[in-house]
N, C-alpha and C positions, 0 to 999 in steps of 0.2 A: 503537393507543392502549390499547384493552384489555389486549392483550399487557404493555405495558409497566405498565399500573398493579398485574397481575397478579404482574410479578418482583418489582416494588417492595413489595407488601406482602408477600411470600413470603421476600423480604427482614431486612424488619422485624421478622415473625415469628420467625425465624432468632436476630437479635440477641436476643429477648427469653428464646431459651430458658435460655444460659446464667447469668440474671437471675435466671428462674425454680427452676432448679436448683438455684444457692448458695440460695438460701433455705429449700429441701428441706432442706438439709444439715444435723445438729445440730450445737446450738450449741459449742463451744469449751468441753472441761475445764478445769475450773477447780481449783488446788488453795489450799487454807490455809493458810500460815506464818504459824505462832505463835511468838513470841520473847519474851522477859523483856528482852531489851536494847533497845539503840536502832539503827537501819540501820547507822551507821559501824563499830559493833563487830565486826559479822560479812563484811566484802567476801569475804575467803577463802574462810570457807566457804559462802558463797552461789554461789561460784566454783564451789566443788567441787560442790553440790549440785546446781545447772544439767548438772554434765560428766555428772554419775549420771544423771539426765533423758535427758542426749542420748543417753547409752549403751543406751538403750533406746527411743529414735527419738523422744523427746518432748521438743521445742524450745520452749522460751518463748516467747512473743510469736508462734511461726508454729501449731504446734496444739496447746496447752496453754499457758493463763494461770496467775499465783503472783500472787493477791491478800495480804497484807500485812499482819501485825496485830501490833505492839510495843507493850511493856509499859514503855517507859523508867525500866526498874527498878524498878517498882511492882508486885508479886507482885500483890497483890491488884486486881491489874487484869484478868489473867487468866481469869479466870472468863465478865466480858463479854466477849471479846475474842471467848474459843472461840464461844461465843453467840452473838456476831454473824455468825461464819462457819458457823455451823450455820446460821442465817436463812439465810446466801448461800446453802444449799445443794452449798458445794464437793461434789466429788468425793472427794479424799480432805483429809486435814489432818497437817503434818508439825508434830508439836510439837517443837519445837529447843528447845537450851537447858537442857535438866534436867526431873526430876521437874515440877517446878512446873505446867507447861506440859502436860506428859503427862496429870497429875490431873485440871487443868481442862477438855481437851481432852474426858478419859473422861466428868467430868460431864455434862460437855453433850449428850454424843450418846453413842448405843448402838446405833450404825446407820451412818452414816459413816465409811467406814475411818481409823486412826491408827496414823501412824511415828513411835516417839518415839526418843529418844537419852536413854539412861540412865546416870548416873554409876555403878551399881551395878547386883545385882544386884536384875534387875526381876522377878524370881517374890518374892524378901520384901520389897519395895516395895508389892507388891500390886498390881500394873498387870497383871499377865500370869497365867493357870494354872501354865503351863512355860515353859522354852524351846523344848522340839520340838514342842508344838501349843500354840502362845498361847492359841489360844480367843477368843471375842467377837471384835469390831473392833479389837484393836491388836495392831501387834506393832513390831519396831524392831531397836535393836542397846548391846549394856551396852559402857562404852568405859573400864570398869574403872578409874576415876579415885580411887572410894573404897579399893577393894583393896589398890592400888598407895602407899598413904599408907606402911606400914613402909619399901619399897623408895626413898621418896620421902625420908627421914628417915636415912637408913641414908647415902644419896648426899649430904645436906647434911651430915652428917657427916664425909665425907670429904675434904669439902671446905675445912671449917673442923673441923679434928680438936683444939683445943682449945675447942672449946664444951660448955657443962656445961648452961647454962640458956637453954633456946629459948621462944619464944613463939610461942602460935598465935594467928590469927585467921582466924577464923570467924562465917558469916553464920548470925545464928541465926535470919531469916526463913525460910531451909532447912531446915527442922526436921529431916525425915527424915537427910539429906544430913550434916549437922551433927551428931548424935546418933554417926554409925556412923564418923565420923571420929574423933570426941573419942576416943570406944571406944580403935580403932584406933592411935590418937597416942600416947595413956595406954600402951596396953601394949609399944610399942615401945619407948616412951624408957626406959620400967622396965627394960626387957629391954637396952638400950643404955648404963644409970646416966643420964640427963638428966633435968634439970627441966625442969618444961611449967610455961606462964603463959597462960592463954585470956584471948583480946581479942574482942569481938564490935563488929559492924559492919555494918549493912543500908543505910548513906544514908553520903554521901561526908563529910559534919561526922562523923559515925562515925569514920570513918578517919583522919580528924585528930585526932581525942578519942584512939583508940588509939595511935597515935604520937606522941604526947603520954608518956602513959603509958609508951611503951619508951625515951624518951626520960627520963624521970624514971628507969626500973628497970635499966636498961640491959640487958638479957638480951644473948647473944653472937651470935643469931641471930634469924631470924621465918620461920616454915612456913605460908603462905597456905593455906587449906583451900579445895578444889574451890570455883569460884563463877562461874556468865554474869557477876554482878554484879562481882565482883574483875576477872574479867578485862576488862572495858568500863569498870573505873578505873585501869587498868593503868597510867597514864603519873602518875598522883597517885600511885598505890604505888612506881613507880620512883622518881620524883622526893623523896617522903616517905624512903625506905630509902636514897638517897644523902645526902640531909640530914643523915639520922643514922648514918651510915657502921654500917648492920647489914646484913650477908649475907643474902639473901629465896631461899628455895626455893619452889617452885609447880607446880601440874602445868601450867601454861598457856606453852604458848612462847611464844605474844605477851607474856606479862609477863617473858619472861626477856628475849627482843628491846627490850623496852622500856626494861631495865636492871637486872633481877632479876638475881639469880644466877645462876641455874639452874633447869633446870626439867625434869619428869619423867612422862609418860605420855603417853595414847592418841594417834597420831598423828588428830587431827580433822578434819583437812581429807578423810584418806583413809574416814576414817566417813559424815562428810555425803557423799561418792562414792556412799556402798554405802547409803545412808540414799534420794540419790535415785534411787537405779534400783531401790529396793523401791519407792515411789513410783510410778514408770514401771511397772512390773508390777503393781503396783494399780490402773491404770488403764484395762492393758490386760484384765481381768478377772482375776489371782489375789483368792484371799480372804485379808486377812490372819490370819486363824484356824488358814490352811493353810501359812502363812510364819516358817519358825524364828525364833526371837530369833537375831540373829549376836550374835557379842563380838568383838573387838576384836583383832588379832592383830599388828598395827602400834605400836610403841613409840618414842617418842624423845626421846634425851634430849641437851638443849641448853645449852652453858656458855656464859655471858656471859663473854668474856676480858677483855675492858675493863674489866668492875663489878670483877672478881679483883684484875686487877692496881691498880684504884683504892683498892682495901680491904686492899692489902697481903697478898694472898692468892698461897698456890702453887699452881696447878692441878695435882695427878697424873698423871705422863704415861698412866699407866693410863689414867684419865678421857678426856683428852685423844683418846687414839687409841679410846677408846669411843664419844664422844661424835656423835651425829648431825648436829649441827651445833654451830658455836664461832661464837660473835657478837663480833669484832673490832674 
Protein backbone atom coordinates (compact mmCIF):
# COMPACT_ATOMS: atom_id res chain seq x y z
CA UNK A 1 0.00 0.00 0.00
CA UNK A 2 2.80 2.26 0.78
CA UNK A 3 4.54 1.21 -2.34
CA UNK A 4 1.83 2.05 -4.32
CA UNK A 5 0.83 5.48 -2.88
CA UNK A 6 4.69 6.16 -3.21
CA UNK A 7 4.67 5.60 -7.34
CA UNK A 8 1.45 7.49 -7.33
CA UNK A 9 2.71 10.66 -5.93
CA UNK A 10 6.26 10.24 -7.67
CA UNK A 11 3.96 10.10 -10.34
CA UNK A 12 2.21 13.25 -9.94
CA UNK A 13 5.32 14.99 -9.32
CA UNK A 14 6.45 13.93 -12.74
CA UNK A 15 3.36 15.47 -14.36
CA UNK A 16 4.00 18.78 -12.64
CA UNK A 17 7.44 19.25 -13.69
CA UNK A 18 6.86 20.03 -17.28
CA UNK A 19 4.08 22.60 -15.74
CA UNK A 20 6.73 23.97 -13.84
CA UNK A 21 9.12 24.45 -16.63
CA UNK A 22 6.87 26.23 -19.21
CA UNK A 23 6.53 28.79 -16.81
CA UNK A 24 10.36 29.12 -16.21
CA UNK A 25 10.40 29.89 -19.86
CA UNK A 26 10.44 33.67 -20.93
CA UNK A 27 7.74 35.19 -22.14
CA UNK A 28 7.13 35.43 -26.12
CA UNK A 29 8.70 38.45 -28.19
CA UNK A 30 6.82 40.47 -29.10
CA UNK A 31 7.14 42.97 -32.01
CA UNK A 32 5.30 46.39 -33.16
CA UNK A 33 3.73 47.06 -36.48
CA UNK A 34 3.05 50.55 -36.97
CA UNK A 35 1.19 51.45 -40.20
CA UNK A 36 -0.54 54.59 -41.57
CA UNK A 37 -3.02 52.41 -43.30
CA UNK A 38 -5.68 50.16 -42.41
CA UNK A 39 -5.19 45.96 -42.37
CA UNK A 40 -6.77 45.37 -45.82
CA UNK A 41 -4.28 47.49 -47.57
CA UNK A 42 -1.24 45.64 -46.68
CA UNK A 43 -2.08 41.37 -47.11
CA UNK A 44 0.92 41.18 -49.28
CA UNK A 45 3.11 42.52 -47.73
CA UNK A 46 2.35 41.35 -44.43
CA UNK A 47 2.84 38.07 -46.38
CA UNK A 48 6.20 38.98 -47.28
CA UNK A 49 7.07 40.30 -44.00
CA UNK A 50 6.11 37.04 -41.92
CA UNK A 51 8.45 34.98 -44.91
CA UNK A 52 11.37 37.41 -43.75
CA UNK A 53 10.42 36.36 -39.98
CA UNK A 54 10.58 32.76 -40.91
CA UNK A 55 13.63 33.19 -42.78
CA UNK A 56 15.35 33.63 -39.69
CA UNK A 57 13.43 30.97 -37.60
CA UNK A 58 10.81 33.51 -36.08
CA UNK A 59 7.15 32.21 -36.74
CA UNK A 60 4.30 34.20 -35.65
CA UNK A 61 1.84 32.97 -33.31
CA UNK A 62 4.48 29.90 -32.35
CA UNK A 63 7.69 32.00 -30.91
CA UNK A 64 7.26 35.49 -31.76
CA UNK A 65 4.07 37.71 -31.49
CA UNK A 66 3.15 41.01 -34.24
CA UNK A 67 0.87 43.14 -31.98
CA UNK A 68 -0.77 45.68 -34.43
CA UNK A 69 -1.19 49.35 -34.43
CA UNK A 70 -3.09 51.28 -37.74
CA UNK A 71 -3.47 54.75 -38.35
CA UNK A 72 -6.57 54.53 -40.82
CA UNK A 73 -4.92 57.20 -42.61
CA UNK A 74 -4.75 59.64 -39.93
CA UNK A 75 -0.99 60.64 -39.69
CA UNK A 76 -1.53 62.24 -36.72
CA UNK A 77 -2.45 59.28 -35.04
CA UNK A 78 0.75 58.08 -35.14
CA UNK A 79 2.44 59.50 -32.46
CA UNK A 80 0.15 57.55 -29.86
CA UNK A 81 0.12 54.58 -31.52
CA UNK A 82 4.18 54.32 -31.37
CA UNK A 83 3.44 55.23 -27.59
CA UNK A 84 1.31 52.68 -26.80
CA UNK A 85 3.79 50.14 -28.13
CA UNK A 86 6.56 51.53 -26.35
CA UNK A 87 4.17 50.99 -23.05
CA UNK A 88 3.84 47.40 -24.46
CA UNK A 89 7.33 47.14 -24.23
CA UNK A 90 7.82 45.37 -27.77
CA UNK A 91 10.88 44.07 -28.44
CA UNK A 92 11.46 45.68 -31.49
CA UNK A 93 8.94 48.02 -33.74
CA UNK A 94 8.72 47.82 -37.62
CA UNK A 95 7.56 51.16 -38.82
CA UNK A 96 6.00 50.42 -42.29
CA UNK A 97 4.62 52.58 -44.46
CA UNK A 98 6.89 55.71 -44.82
CA UNK A 99 8.62 58.33 -42.99
CA UNK A 100 5.63 59.08 -41.04
CA UNK A 101 5.63 56.11 -39.04
CA UNK A 102 9.59 56.12 -38.77
CA UNK A 103 9.50 59.76 -37.07
CA UNK A 104 6.89 58.80 -34.55
CA UNK A 105 8.25 55.64 -33.89
CA UNK A 106 11.89 57.54 -33.25
CA UNK A 107 9.91 59.98 -30.92
CA UNK A 108 8.91 57.64 -28.79
CA UNK A 109 11.69 55.70 -27.95
CA UNK A 110 15.42 55.86 -27.97
CA UNK A 111 15.87 52.48 -26.68
CA UNK A 112 13.68 49.97 -28.49
CA UNK A 113 15.09 48.88 -31.61
CA UNK A 114 13.38 50.31 -35.10
CA UNK A 115 12.98 48.88 -38.91
CA UNK A 116 11.76 51.42 -40.95
CA UNK A 117 10.99 51.49 -44.87
CA UNK A 118 11.90 54.59 -46.31
CA UNK A 119 10.72 56.17 -49.47
CA UNK A 120 14.09 58.00 -49.77
CA UNK A 121 17.03 58.80 -48.77
CA UNK A 122 16.96 58.25 -44.99
CA UNK A 123 20.49 59.99 -43.92
CA UNK A 124 18.60 63.58 -45.28
CA UNK A 125 15.32 62.57 -43.88
CA UNK A 126 17.15 62.71 -40.68
CA UNK A 127 16.30 59.27 -39.28
CA UNK A 128 19.77 57.63 -39.68
CA UNK A 129 23.69 59.10 -39.28
CA UNK A 130 24.72 56.90 -42.39
CA UNK A 131 24.00 54.10 -44.23
CA UNK A 132 26.91 51.83 -43.03
CA UNK A 133 26.63 52.70 -39.29
CA UNK A 134 22.90 54.11 -38.58
CA UNK A 135 23.75 54.68 -35.09
CA UNK A 136 21.11 54.82 -32.23
CA UNK A 137 17.97 52.47 -32.45
CA UNK A 138 17.06 52.38 -36.20
CA UNK A 139 17.87 51.21 -39.10
CA UNK A 140 15.82 49.83 -42.15
CA UNK A 141 15.95 49.89 -46.01
CA UNK A 142 15.30 53.22 -48.55
CA UNK A 143 13.00 51.60 -51.55
CA UNK A 144 14.00 54.70 -53.57
CA UNK A 145 10.45 55.65 -54.51
CA UNK A 146 11.28 59.46 -54.49
CA UNK A 147 14.49 59.08 -56.77
CA UNK A 148 12.82 56.94 -59.17
CA UNK A 149 10.13 59.97 -59.72
CA UNK A 150 12.25 61.26 -63.35
CA UNK A 151 12.36 57.53 -64.36
CA UNK A 152 8.73 57.29 -63.39
CA UNK A 153 7.76 60.45 -65.63
CA UNK A 154 10.02 59.63 -68.52
CA UNK A 155 7.91 55.95 -68.66
CA UNK A 156 4.40 57.78 -68.66
CA UNK A 157 5.74 59.55 -71.31
CA UNK A 158 6.14 56.99 -73.40
CA UNK A 159 3.36 55.72 -72.96
CA UNK A 160 1.28 58.53 -73.78
CA UNK A 161 3.87 60.39 -76.20
CA UNK A 162 1.48 63.17 -76.94
CA UNK A 163 1.11 64.57 -73.51
CA UNK A 164 2.22 68.16 -72.87
CA UNK A 165 0.34 68.84 -69.55
CA UNK A 166 0.48 66.31 -66.67
CA UNK A 167 -0.92 66.69 -63.24
CA UNK A 168 0.43 65.82 -60.12
CA UNK A 169 -1.14 64.71 -56.98
CA UNK A 170 0.19 64.89 -53.93
CA UNK A 171 -0.38 64.33 -50.32
CA UNK A 172 0.84 67.19 -48.67
CA UNK A 173 0.25 65.56 -45.07
CA UNK A 174 3.87 64.12 -46.23
CA UNK A 175 5.57 67.01 -45.95
CA UNK A 176 8.92 65.68 -46.14
CA UNK A 177 8.04 63.01 -49.02
CA UNK A 178 6.13 65.77 -50.84
CA UNK A 179 8.55 68.57 -50.87
CA UNK A 180 11.38 66.30 -52.67
CA UNK A 181 8.90 65.03 -55.17
CA UNK A 182 7.61 68.46 -56.40
CA UNK A 183 11.52 69.27 -56.67
CA UNK A 184 11.97 66.17 -58.57
CA UNK A 185 8.75 66.51 -61.05
CA UNK A 186 9.44 70.20 -61.62
CA UNK A 187 12.88 69.61 -62.99
CA UNK A 188 12.02 66.62 -65.09
CA UNK A 189 9.13 67.82 -66.94
CA UNK A 190 11.33 71.09 -67.61
CA UNK A 191 13.91 68.81 -68.85
CA UNK A 192 11.10 66.77 -70.93
CA UNK A 193 9.17 70.42 -72.19
CA UNK A 194 5.82 69.44 -69.95
CA UNK A 195 3.44 71.24 -67.78
CA UNK A 196 2.92 70.16 -64.21
CA UNK A 197 -0.59 71.14 -62.36
CA UNK A 198 -0.18 70.08 -58.53
CA UNK A 199 -3.34 68.61 -56.87
CA UNK A 200 -3.06 67.90 -53.14
CA UNK A 201 -5.02 65.27 -51.28
CA UNK A 202 -4.75 63.71 -47.69
CA UNK A 203 -8.73 62.50 -47.06
CA UNK A 204 -10.68 60.57 -49.88
CA UNK A 205 -13.37 64.06 -50.43
CA UNK A 206 -9.78 65.29 -51.50
CA UNK A 207 -9.60 63.04 -54.21
CA UNK A 208 -12.70 63.79 -55.56
CA UNK A 209 -12.29 67.54 -55.18
CA UNK A 210 -9.01 66.88 -57.23
CA UNK A 211 -10.62 65.01 -59.95
CA UNK A 212 -12.94 67.37 -60.09
CA UNK A 213 -10.50 69.83 -61.13
CA UNK A 214 -8.78 67.41 -63.85
CA UNK A 215 -11.95 67.13 -64.92
CA UNK A 216 -12.64 70.86 -65.47
CA UNK A 217 -8.75 71.32 -66.88
CA UNK A 218 -8.44 68.34 -68.67
CA UNK A 219 -4.58 67.85 -68.34
CA UNK A 220 -3.45 64.56 -70.88
CA UNK A 221 -2.25 62.77 -68.02
CA UNK A 222 -1.90 62.40 -63.71
CA UNK A 223 1.45 61.22 -62.02
CA UNK A 224 0.38 60.01 -58.38
CA UNK A 225 3.17 60.88 -56.03
CA UNK A 226 4.53 58.05 -53.55
CA UNK A 227 1.62 57.60 -50.83
CA UNK A 228 0.60 54.36 -47.99
CA UNK A 229 -2.52 56.69 -48.37
CA UNK A 230 -2.91 56.80 -52.41
CA UNK A 231 -2.20 53.46 -52.46
CA UNK A 232 -5.05 52.09 -49.79
CA UNK A 233 -7.36 54.53 -52.12
CA UNK A 234 -6.27 52.76 -54.93
CA UNK A 235 -9.50 51.38 -56.35
CA UNK A 236 -11.28 55.39 -55.87
CA UNK A 237 -8.10 56.50 -57.96
CA UNK A 238 -8.83 53.62 -60.61
CA UNK A 239 -12.11 54.04 -60.72
CA UNK A 240 -11.92 58.21 -60.66
CA UNK A 241 -9.11 57.94 -63.64
CA UNK A 242 -11.52 55.77 -65.80
CA UNK A 243 -14.19 58.17 -65.22
CA UNK A 244 -12.37 60.58 -66.71
CA UNK A 245 -10.53 58.59 -69.27
CA UNK A 246 -6.89 60.23 -68.06
CA UNK A 247 -3.69 57.75 -68.16
CA UNK A 248 -2.40 57.60 -64.12
CA UNK A 249 1.30 56.55 -63.64
CA UNK A 250 2.38 55.62 -59.93
CA UNK A 251 5.03 53.76 -58.35
CA UNK A 252 2.47 51.39 -56.65
CA UNK A 253 1.57 48.12 -58.57
CA UNK A 254 -1.45 47.73 -56.72
CA UNK A 255 -2.70 50.91 -58.24
CA UNK A 256 -1.64 49.88 -61.65
CA UNK A 257 -3.47 46.24 -60.76
CA UNK A 258 -6.22 48.27 -59.89
CA UNK A 259 -6.55 49.98 -63.10
CA UNK A 260 -3.86 52.61 -63.18
CA UNK A 261 -1.65 52.60 -66.10
CA UNK A 262 1.18 51.82 -65.11
CA UNK A 263 3.44 51.84 -62.57
CA UNK A 264 7.18 52.03 -61.68
CA UNK A 265 9.44 51.12 -58.75
CA UNK A 266 10.74 49.30 -55.57
CA UNK A 267 9.50 45.96 -55.91
CA UNK A 268 7.84 45.99 -51.96
CA UNK A 269 6.81 43.00 -51.20
CA UNK A 270 10.54 41.82 -51.69
CA UNK A 271 11.66 44.75 -49.12
CA UNK A 272 9.19 43.89 -46.33
CA UNK A 273 11.15 40.29 -47.00
CA UNK A 274 14.37 41.82 -46.06
CA UNK A 275 12.66 44.36 -43.71
CA UNK A 276 11.50 41.06 -41.79
CA UNK A 277 14.49 39.10 -41.28
CA UNK A 278 16.30 42.48 -40.08
CA UNK A 279 13.62 42.19 -37.57
CA UNK A 280 14.36 38.44 -37.05
CA UNK A 281 18.02 39.48 -36.32
CA UNK A 282 17.09 42.04 -34.10
CA UNK A 283 15.63 39.80 -32.11
CA UNK A 284 18.11 37.35 -32.10
CA UNK A 285 20.53 40.05 -30.55
CA UNK A 286 22.02 42.26 -33.58
CA UNK A 287 22.09 45.96 -32.77
CA UNK A 288 20.52 47.94 -35.02
CA UNK A 289 23.28 50.62 -34.77
CA UNK A 290 25.51 47.73 -36.27
CA UNK A 291 22.99 47.14 -39.24
CA UNK A 292 23.56 48.86 -42.63
CA UNK A 293 20.59 50.79 -44.21
CA UNK A 294 19.95 48.31 -47.37
CA UNK A 295 18.33 50.13 -50.54
CA UNK A 296 16.44 48.58 -52.65
CA UNK A 297 17.75 46.60 -55.72
CA UNK A 298 14.43 45.06 -57.09
CA UNK A 299 12.51 47.27 -59.57
CA UNK A 300 9.37 46.73 -61.47
CA UNK A 301 7.56 47.94 -63.76
CA UNK A 302 3.86 47.06 -64.46
CA UNK A 303 1.47 47.90 -67.49
CA UNK A 304 -2.04 47.79 -67.26
CA UNK A 305 -3.08 46.46 -70.97
CA UNK A 306 -6.57 46.67 -70.46
CA UNK A 307 -6.56 50.56 -68.95
CA UNK A 308 -4.23 51.15 -72.65
CA UNK A 309 -6.24 49.70 -74.67
CA UNK A 310 -9.51 51.26 -72.96
CA UNK A 311 -7.84 54.79 -73.44
CA UNK A 312 -7.08 54.12 -76.87
CA UNK A 313 -3.41 53.81 -76.15
CA UNK A 314 -0.33 51.83 -78.05
CA UNK A 315 1.70 50.03 -75.60
CA UNK A 316 5.52 49.89 -77.07
CA UNK A 317 6.64 46.80 -77.74
CA UNK A 318 9.89 48.02 -76.20
CA UNK A 319 7.70 48.39 -72.89
CA UNK A 320 6.06 45.59 -73.44
CA UNK A 321 8.85 42.98 -73.43
CA UNK A 322 10.35 45.25 -70.51
CA UNK A 323 7.82 45.15 -68.61
CA UNK A 324 7.63 42.91 -65.33
CA UNK A 325 4.36 42.34 -65.33
CA UNK A 326 1.26 43.36 -67.94
CA UNK A 327 -2.26 43.33 -66.14
CA UNK A 328 -4.70 41.88 -68.91
Amino acid sequence: MKRRAFIKLLGGAAAAWPLAARAQQPAMPVIGFLDPRSPGATEKLLRAFRQGLKDTGQVDGENVAIEYRWAENQLDRLPELASELVRRKVAVIFASGGPASAFAAKAATTTIPIVFLAPEDPVRLGLVASLARPGGNLTGINVFTVELVAKRLELLRELVPSATRIAVLVNPAEGEVTETTLNDVATAARAMGLQIQVLNASTSGEIHAAFATIGRERPDALFIAASAFFTSRRVQLANLAAHHSIPMASSSREIAEAGGLMSYGSNLADAYRQMGAYVGRILKGAKPADLPVMQSTKFELVINYETARMLGLTVPDKLLATADEVVE
